[in-house]
C-alpha positions in Angstrom: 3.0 -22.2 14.6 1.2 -21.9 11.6 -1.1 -18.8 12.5 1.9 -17.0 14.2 3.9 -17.3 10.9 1.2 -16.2 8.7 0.6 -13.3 11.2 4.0 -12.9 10.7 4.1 -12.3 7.2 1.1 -9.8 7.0 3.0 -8.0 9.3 5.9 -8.0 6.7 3.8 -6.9 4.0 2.4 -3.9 6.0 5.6 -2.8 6.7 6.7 -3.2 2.8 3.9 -1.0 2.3 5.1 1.3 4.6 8.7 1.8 3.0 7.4 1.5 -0.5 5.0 4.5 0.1 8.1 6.7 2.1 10.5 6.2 -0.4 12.2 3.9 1.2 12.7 1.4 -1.5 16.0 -0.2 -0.8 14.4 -1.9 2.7 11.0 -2.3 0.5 13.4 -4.6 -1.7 14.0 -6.7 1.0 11.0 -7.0 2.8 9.2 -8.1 -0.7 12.0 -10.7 -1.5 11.3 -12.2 1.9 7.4 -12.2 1.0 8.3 -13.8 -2.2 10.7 -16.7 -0.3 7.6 -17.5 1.8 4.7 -17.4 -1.0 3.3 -15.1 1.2 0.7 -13.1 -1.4 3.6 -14.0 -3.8 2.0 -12.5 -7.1 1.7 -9.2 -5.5 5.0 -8.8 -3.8 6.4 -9.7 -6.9 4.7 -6.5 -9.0 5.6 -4.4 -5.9 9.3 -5.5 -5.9 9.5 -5.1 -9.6 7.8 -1.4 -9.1 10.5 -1.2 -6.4 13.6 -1.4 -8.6 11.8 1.1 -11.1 11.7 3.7 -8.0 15.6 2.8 -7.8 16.7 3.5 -11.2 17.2 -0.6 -12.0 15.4 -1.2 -14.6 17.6 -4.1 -15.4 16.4 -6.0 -12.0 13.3 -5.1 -12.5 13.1 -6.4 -16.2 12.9 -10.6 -15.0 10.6 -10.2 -12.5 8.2 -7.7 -14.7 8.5 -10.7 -17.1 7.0 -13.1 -15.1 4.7 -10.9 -13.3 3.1 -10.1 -16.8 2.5 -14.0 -17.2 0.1 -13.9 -13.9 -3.3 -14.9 -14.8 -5.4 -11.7 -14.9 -2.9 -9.6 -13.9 -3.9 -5.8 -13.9 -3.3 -4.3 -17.4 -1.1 -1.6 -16.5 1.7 -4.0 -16.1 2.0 -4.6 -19.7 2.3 -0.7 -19.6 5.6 -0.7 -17.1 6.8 -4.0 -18.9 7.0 -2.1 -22.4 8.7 0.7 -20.7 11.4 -1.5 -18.6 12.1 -3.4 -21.6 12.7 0.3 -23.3 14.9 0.8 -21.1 16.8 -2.1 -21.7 17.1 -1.0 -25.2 14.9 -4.0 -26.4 12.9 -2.0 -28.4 10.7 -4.7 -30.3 9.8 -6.5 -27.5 8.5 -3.4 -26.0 6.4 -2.1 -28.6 4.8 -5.7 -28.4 3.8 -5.5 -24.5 2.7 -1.9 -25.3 0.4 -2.8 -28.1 -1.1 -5.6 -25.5 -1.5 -3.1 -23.1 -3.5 -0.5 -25.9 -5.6 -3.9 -26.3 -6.5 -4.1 -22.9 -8.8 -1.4 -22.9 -6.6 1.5 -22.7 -6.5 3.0 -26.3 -7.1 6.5 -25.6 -4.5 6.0 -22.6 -2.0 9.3 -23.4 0.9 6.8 -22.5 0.2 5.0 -25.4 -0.2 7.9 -27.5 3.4 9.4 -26.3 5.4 6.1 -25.5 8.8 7.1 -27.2 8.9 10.2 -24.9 10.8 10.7 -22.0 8.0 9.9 -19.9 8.9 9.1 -15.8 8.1 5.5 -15.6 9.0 5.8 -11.7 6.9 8.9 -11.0 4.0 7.3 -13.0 3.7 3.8 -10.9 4.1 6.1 -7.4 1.5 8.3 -8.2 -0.8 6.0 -10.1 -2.9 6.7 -7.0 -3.4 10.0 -5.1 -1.6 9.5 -1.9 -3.2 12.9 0.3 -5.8 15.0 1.3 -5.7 18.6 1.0 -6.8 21.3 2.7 -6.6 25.7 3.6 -5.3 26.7 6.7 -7.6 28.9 8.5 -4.6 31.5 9.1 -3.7 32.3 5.3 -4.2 36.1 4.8 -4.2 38.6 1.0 -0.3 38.1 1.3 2.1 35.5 1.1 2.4 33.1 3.4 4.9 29.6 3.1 7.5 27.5 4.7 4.7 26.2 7.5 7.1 23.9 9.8 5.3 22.3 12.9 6.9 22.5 16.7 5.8 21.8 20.1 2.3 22.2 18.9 2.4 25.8 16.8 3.0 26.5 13.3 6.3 28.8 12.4 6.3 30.5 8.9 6.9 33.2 7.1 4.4 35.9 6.1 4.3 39.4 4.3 1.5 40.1 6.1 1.8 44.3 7.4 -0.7 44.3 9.9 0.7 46.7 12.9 3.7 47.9 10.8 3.7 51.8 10.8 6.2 52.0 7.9 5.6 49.9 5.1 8.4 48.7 3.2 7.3 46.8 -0.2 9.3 44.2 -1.9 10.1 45.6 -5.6 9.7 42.2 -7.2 5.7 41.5 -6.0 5.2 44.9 -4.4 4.0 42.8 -1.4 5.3 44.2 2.3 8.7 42.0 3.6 9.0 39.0 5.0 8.7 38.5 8.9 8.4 35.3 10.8 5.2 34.5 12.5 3.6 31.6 14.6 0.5 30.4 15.6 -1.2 27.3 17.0 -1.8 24.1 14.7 -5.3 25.1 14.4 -4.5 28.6 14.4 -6.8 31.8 13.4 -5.5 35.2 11.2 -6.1 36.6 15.0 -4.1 34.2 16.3 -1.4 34.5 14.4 1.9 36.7 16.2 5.7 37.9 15.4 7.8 35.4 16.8 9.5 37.3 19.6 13.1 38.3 19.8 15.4 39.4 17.7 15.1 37.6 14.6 12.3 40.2 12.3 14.2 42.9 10.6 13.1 45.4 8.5 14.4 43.2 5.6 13.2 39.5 4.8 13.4 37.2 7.2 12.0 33.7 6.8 11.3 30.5 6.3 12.7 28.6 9.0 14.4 25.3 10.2 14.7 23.9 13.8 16.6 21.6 15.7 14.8 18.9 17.1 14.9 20.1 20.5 13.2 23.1 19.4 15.9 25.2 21.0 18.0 26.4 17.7 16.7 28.3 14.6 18.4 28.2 11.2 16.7 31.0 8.5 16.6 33.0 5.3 17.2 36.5 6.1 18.7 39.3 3.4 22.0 40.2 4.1 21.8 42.4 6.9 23.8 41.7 10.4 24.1 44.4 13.1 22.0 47.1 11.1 24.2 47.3 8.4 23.1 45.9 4.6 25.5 44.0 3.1 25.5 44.2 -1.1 27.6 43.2 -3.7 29.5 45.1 -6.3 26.5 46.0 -7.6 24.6 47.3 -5.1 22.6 43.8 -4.9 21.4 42.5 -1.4 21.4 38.4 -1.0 20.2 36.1 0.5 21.6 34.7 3.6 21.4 32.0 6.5 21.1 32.6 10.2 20.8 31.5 13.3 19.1 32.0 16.6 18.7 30.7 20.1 15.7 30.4 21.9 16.0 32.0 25.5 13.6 32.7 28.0 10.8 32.5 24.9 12.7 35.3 23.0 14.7 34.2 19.9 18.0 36.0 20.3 22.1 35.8 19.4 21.2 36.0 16.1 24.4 35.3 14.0 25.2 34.7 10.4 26.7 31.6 9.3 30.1 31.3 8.4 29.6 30.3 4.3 27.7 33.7 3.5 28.4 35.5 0.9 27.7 39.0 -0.5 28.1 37.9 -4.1 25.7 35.3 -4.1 22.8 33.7 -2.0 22.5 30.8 0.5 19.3 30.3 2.0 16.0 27.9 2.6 17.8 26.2 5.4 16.8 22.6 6.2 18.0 21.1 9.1 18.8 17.2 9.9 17.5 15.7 12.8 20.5 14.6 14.4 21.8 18.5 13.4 24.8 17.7 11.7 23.9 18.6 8.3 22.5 21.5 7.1 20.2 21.4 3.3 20.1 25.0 1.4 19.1 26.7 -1.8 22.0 28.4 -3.7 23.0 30.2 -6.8 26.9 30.0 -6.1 28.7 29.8 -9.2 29.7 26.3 -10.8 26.3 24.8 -10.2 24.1 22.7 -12.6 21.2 25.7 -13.6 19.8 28.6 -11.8 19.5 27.8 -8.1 21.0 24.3 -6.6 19.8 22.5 -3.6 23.6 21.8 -1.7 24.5 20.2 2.1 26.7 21.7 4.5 28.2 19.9 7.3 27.9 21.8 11.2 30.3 21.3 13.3 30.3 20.8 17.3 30.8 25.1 17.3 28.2 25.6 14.5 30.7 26.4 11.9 29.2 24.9 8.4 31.9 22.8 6.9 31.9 23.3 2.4 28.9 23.1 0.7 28.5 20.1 -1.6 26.3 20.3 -4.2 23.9 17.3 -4.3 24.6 16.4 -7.9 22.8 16.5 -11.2 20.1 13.8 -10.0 18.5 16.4 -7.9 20.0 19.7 -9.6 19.2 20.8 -13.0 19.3 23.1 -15.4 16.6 25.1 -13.9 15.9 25.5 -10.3 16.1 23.5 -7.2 14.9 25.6 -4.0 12.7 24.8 -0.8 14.7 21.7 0.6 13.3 19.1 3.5 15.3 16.8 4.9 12.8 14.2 6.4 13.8 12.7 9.7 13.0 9.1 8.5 16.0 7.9 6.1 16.6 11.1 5.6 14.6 11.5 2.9 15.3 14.8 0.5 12.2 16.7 -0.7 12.5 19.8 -2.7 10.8 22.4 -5.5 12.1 22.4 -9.0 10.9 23.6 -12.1 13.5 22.1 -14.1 12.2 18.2 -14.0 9.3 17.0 -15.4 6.6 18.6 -13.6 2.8 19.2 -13.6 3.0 22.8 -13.7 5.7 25.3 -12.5 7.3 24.6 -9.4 6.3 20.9 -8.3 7.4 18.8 -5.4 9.7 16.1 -5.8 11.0 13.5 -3.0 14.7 11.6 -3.6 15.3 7.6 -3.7 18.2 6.8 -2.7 20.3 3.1 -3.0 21.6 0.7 -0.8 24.8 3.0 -0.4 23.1 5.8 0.8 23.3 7.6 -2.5 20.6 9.4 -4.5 19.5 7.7 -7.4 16.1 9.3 -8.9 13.7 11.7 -7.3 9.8 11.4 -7.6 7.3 13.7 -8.7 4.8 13.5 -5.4 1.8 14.2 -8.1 -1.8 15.8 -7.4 -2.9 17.6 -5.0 0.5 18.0 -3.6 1.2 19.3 -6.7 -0.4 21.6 -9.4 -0.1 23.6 -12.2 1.3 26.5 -10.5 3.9 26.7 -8.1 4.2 24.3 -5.8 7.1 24.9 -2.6 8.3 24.5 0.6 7.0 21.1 1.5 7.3 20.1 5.6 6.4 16.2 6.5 5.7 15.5 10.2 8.4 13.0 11.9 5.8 10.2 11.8 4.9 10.4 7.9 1.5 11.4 8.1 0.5 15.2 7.8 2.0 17.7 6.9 2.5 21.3 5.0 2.5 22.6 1.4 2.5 26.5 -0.2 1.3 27.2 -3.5 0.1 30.1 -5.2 -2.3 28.0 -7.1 -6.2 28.8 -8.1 -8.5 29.5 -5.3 -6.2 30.6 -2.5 -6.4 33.9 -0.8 -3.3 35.8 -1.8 -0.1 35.0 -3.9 1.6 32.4 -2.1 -0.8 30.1 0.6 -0.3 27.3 3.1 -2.1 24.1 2.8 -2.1 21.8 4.8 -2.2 17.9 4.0 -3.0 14.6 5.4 -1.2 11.2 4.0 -4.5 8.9 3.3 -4.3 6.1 5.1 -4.0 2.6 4.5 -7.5 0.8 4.0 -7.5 -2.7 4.9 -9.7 -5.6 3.5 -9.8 -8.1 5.9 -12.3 -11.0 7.1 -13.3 -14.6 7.5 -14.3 -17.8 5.4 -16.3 -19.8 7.2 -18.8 -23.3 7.0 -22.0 -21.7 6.0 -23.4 -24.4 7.8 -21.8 -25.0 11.0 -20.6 -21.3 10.8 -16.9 -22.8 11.9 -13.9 -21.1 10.4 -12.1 -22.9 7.2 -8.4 -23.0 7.1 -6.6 -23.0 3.7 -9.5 -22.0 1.8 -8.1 -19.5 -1.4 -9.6 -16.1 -1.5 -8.5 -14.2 -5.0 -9.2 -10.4 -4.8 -9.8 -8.9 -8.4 -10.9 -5.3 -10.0 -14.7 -5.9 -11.5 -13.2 -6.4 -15.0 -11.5 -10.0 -13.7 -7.7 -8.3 -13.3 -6.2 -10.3 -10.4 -5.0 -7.9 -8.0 -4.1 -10.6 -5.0 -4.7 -14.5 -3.8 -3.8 -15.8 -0.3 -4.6 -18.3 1.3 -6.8 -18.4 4.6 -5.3 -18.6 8.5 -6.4 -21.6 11.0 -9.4 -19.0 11.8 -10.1 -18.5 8.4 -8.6 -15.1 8.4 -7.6 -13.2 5.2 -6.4 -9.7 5.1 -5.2 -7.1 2.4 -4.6 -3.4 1.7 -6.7 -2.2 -0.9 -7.1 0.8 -3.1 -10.3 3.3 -1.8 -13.1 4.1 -4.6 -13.0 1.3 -6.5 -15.1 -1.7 -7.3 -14.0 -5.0 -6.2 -14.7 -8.7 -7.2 -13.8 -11.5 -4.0 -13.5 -15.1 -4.9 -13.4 -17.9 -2.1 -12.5 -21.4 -2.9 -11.9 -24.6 -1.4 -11.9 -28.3 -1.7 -15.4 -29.5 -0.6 -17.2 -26.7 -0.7 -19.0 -24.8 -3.4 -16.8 -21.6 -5.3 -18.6 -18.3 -4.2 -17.6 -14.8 -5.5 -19.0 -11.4 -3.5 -18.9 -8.0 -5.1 -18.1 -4.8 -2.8 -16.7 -1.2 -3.2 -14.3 0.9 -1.5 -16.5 4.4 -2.4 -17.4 7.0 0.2 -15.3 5.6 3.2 -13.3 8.4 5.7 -10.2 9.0 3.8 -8.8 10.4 7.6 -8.1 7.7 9.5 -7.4 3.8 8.6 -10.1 1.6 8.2 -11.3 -2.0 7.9 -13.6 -2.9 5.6 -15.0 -6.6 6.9 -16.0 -9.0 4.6 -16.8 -12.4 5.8 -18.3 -14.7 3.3 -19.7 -18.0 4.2 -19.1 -21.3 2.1 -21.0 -24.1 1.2 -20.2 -27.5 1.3 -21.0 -29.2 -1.2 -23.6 -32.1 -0.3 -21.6 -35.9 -0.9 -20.6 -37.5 2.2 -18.1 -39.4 0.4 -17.0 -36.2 -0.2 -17.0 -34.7 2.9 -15.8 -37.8 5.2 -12.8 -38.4 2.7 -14.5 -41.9 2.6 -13.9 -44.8 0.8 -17.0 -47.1 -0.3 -18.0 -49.5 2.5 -17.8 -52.9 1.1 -19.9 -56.3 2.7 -18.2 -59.7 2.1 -20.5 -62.2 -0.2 -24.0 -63.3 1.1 -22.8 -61.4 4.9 -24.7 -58.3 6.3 -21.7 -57.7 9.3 -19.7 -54.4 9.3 -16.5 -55.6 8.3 -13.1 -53.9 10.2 -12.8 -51.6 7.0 -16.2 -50.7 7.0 -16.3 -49.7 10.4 -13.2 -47.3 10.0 -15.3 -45.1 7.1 -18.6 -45.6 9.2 -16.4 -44.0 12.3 -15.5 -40.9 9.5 -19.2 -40.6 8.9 -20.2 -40.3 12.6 -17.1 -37.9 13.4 -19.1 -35.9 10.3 -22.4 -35.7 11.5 -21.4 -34.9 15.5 -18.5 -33.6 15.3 -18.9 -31.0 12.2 -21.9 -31.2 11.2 -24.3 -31.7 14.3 -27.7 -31.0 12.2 -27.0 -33.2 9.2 -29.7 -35.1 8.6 -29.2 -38.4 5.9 -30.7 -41.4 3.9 -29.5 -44.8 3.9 -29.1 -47.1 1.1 -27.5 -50.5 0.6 -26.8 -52.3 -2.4 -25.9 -56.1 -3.6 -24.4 -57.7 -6.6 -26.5 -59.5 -8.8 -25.8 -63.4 -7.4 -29.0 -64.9 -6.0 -32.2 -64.3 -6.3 -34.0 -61.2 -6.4 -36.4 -61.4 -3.2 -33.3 -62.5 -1.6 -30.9 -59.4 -2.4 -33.6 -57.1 -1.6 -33.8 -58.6 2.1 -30.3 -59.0 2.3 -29.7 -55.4 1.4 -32.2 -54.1 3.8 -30.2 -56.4 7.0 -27.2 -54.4 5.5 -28.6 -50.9 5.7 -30.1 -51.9 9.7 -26.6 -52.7 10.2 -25.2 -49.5 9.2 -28.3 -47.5 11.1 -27.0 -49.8 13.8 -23.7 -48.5 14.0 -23.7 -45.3 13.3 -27.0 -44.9 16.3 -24.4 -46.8 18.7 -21.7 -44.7 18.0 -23.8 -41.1 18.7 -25.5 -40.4 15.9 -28.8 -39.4 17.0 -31.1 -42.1 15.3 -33.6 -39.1 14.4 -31.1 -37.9 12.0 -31.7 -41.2 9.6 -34.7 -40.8 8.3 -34.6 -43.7 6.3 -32.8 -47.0 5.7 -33.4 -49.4 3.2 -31.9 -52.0 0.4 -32.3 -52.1 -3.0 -30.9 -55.3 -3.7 -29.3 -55.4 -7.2 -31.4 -52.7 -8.5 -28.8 -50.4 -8.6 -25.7 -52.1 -10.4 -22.3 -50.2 -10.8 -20.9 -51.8 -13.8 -22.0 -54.6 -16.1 -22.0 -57.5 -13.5 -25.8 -58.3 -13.7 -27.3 -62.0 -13.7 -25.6 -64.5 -16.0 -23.0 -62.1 -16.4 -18.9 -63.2 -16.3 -17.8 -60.8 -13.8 -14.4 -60.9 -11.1 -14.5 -61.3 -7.2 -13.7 -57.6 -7.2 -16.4 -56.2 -9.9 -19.2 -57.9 -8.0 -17.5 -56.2 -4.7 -18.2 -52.6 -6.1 -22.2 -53.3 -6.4 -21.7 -54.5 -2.7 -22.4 -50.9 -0.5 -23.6 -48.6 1.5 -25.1 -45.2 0.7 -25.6 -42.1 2.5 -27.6 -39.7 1.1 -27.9 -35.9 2.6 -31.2 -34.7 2.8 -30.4 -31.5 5.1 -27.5 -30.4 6.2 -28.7 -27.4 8.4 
């Protein structure tokens, strides 16, 4: 019952880790608070629950639980950082610039947080990214032109590309002078040769691309200028826009290509994102009444495919600059999007949206490095299970202005092992293993399975401090790293650390002292229920313990006489134990030493109680080996 429970609750953290790291705070919440209710790793679900509420724009739930978490012995420095700035934004402003000055004592003085602490600095977006969450890397099928919008389906890549190759008339874009865009595919590992047109209807001789799909792969939503049945459609001025489509996929060929119903020539609607179930529809916008340049806004479609009115997504995710490239991720329905109008790394950067327990948006997150740069950073894609997906940026070192990359989430590593009896090698239950950074700060403790089992999710490329403890044995702490390991897949690192008892039968056999009445050498019943601890010891756990005896009397009679008496005393304890399966090779030695060996004061001619002289009459075992 006990291991199922405790598997149980490692399970539960996993999956809090799970949510916390896809934005899915609001179930995180409640996964930690179960943790908490159980003590399960309870000083580390409490930071993460506290970090949680950050994420959801409640700084005044998070503010109790930061204050006890900052009272944790050792607890990692940086949360005296998020303290100060939760207590900021509670508008206790003294209290804060205490926790902050603790935190610039800590060893982070040249820290740029301290430096800048009464900016508007994104508390939220700091704690996410504290560490980088994905790997990066070039597509083999970038080209000298622009290529973005990557979105996976049934194993090939869709996107959009100025590429030329094959066109006999080049038509340039005034704005980069780079050819128009077409829409092109290729396979997930795909090649500049293997890249193609996607067939039917949808190129034009104007831009066409990105692209959205429906999850059956059978519908097309895209960005496409104004032009239906070969005609261009501009405004008063003589301006094309931007407009969405759609397409069917027949036969292989994408054809009745229409426009959508909320067009319009004065303006422009496009970067289509498509929900899974395919009811709503995500798009860029410069419509009038908006909050800045371009807005990110949702459309409802209806059973015909007629988009119901757009509603703008609010000033949360718009701002005064621009919103553009939205993906509507299939989990939650989590929003990502490009903006260069919130605090950002560069110029464009992507940002991911948090939304409450009502479904609504309440903050957005800056996804950091290497997702983002100091360039422009656009038209993220996540695959449905979280774990790759696709990025363009025109930063330094790609091949032409805009390039895909593609990205890999880095997986969870996982610390997990064993204690065990260094002697007897079996596994000890309820032993306390604390997991700290090499400078002492506690990062988590928890307590040990009925196999000894411990597991935790730990942080690659860093150096790590492990403490196991537990009654009867001796304290051991092992150093190890997390440098150099696969950042691909998920990975175990095993660490299984062997305890020593410590050598004190007492100690070990919970026993009692084994008392002999007055002038008697018999095992008394008492006696013989600690003598039956010691032989369950030495068969039972430890099989190659090998131990002295030694027996003791009080100081009444004579000396020659104690000494005899204590050595009848000692045979009767060898006696015992042999009888009841200790293997008499085992005791190498029994003998008395009379009243040698007092306890207290009670030596001849001295006034002492019954129960004084009792304590000088025992038995002692002393451990010579125990392996």
């Amino acid at each position: 019952m006990i291991s199922t429970s405790i598997f149980g609750q490692k399970a539960k953290q996993k999956r809090a880790e799970r949510q916390f790291n896809t934005f899915s705070f609001v179930r995180a919440v409640n996964t930690y608070e179960k943790l908490i209710d159980t003590s399960f790793n309870k000083h580390y679900a409490m930071r993460k629950l506290a970090d949680a509420y950050i994420m959801l724009r409640q700084p005044e739930k998070a503010l109790g639980i930061y204050e006890k978490v900052v009272e944790q012995e050792n607890v990692p420095s940086e949360y005296f950082l998020y303290y100060a700035q939760t207590l900021r934004a509670n508008g206790e402003y003294q209290e804060s610039k205490k926790w902050m000055k603790k935190y610039r004592d800590a060893g982070n003085k040249e820290d740029s947080r301290v430096k800048s602490f009464f900016k508007d600095d994104d508390l939220a977006s700091a704690i996410f990214n504290s560490k980088e969450k994905n790997i990066l890397r070039k597509v083999n099928f970038n080209t000298t032109f622009n290529e973005f919008g990557a979105y996976a389906l049934n194993d090939e890549i869709f996107f959009a590309s100025s590429r030329d190759e094959g066109v006999s008339v080049k038509r340039l874009y005034g704005w980069d002078g780079q050819p128009m865009l077409d829409i092109f595919k290729t396979s997930e590992e795909g090649s500049v040769e293997g890249t193609v047109k996607i067939e039917g209807d949808v190129n034009t001789k104007e831009h066409d691309g990105p692209a959205t799909f429906s999850a059956d792969g059978t519908k097309m939503y895209f960005s496409r200028n104004n032009y239906d049945n070969n005609k261009k459609i501009k405004d008063v001025k003589g301006i094309m826009h931007l407009g969405i489509y759609s397409a069917e996929l027949n036969d292989g060929n994408w054809t009745n290509v229409k426009a959508v119903n909320i067009n319009n020539s004065d303006y422009s609607i496009y970067h289509p994102s498509l929900s899974k179930d395919g009811k709503k529809l995500y798009f860029t916008s410069d419509m009038p009444k908006g909050y800045g340049g371009t807005d990110i806004y949702v459309s409802s479609v209806g059973s015909n495919g007629t988009l119901g009115e757009p509603e703008n997504l609010g000033a949360i995710v718009n701002s005064e600059g621009n919103e553009t490239f939205p993906f509507i991720h299939a989990e939650d329905e989590t929003l990502y999007f490009s903006s260069d109008g919130h605090v950002g790394l560069g110029l464009m950067d992507v940002f991911a949206s948090v939304k409450n327990e009502n479904d609504e948006i309440v903050n957005v997150i800056n996804l950091g490095k290497p997702i983002n740069s100091k360039k422009d950073d656009i038209a993220y894609y996540l695959s449905e299970d979280g774990f790759k997906g696709y990025i363009s940026s025109n930063r330094k070192g790609g091949l032409g202005g805009d390039d895909i990359y593609a990205f890999t989430r880095i997986p969870l590593l996982i610390l997990k092992g064993q204690i065990f009896d260094a002697v007897n090698n079996e596994p000890i239950a309820g032993a306390k293993v604390v997991l700290t950074r090499k400078n002492g700060e506690e990062i988590a403790y928890f307590i040990t399975e009925e196999d000894g089992s411990y597991e935790h999710l730990i942080d690659r490329d860093e150096d790590f401090v492990l403490k196991g403890s537990k009654e009867k044995y001796q304290d051991i702490e092992k150093g190890f790293n997390s440098f150099g390991l696969e950042k691909e897949k998920e990975l175990v690192v095993d660490l299984n650390i062997g305890l020593e008892p410590i050598e004190d039968v007492v100690l070990l056999a919970d026993l009692e002292t084994i008392y002999f009445d007055l002038d008697k050498d018999f095992i008394r019943p008492d006696a013989a229920i600690e003598l039956d601890k010691v032989v369950n010891l030495m068969v039972n756990t430890y099989s190659e313990m090998v131990i002295r005896l030694e027996s003791h009397t009080d100081s009444r009679a004579g000396d020659d006489y104690n000494i005899a008496l204590s050595n009848r005393r000692a045979k009767s304890t060898y006696d015992y134990l042999v009888s009841n399966g200790v293997d008499a090779s085992r005791i190498t030695k029994y003998e008395g030493f009379g009243e040698t060996q007092l306890r207290n004061k009670c030596s001849n001619n001295v006034k002492c109680l019954e129960e004084e002289h009792q304590l000088n009459r025992r038995t002692e075992f002393i451990i010579i080996k125990m392996k």
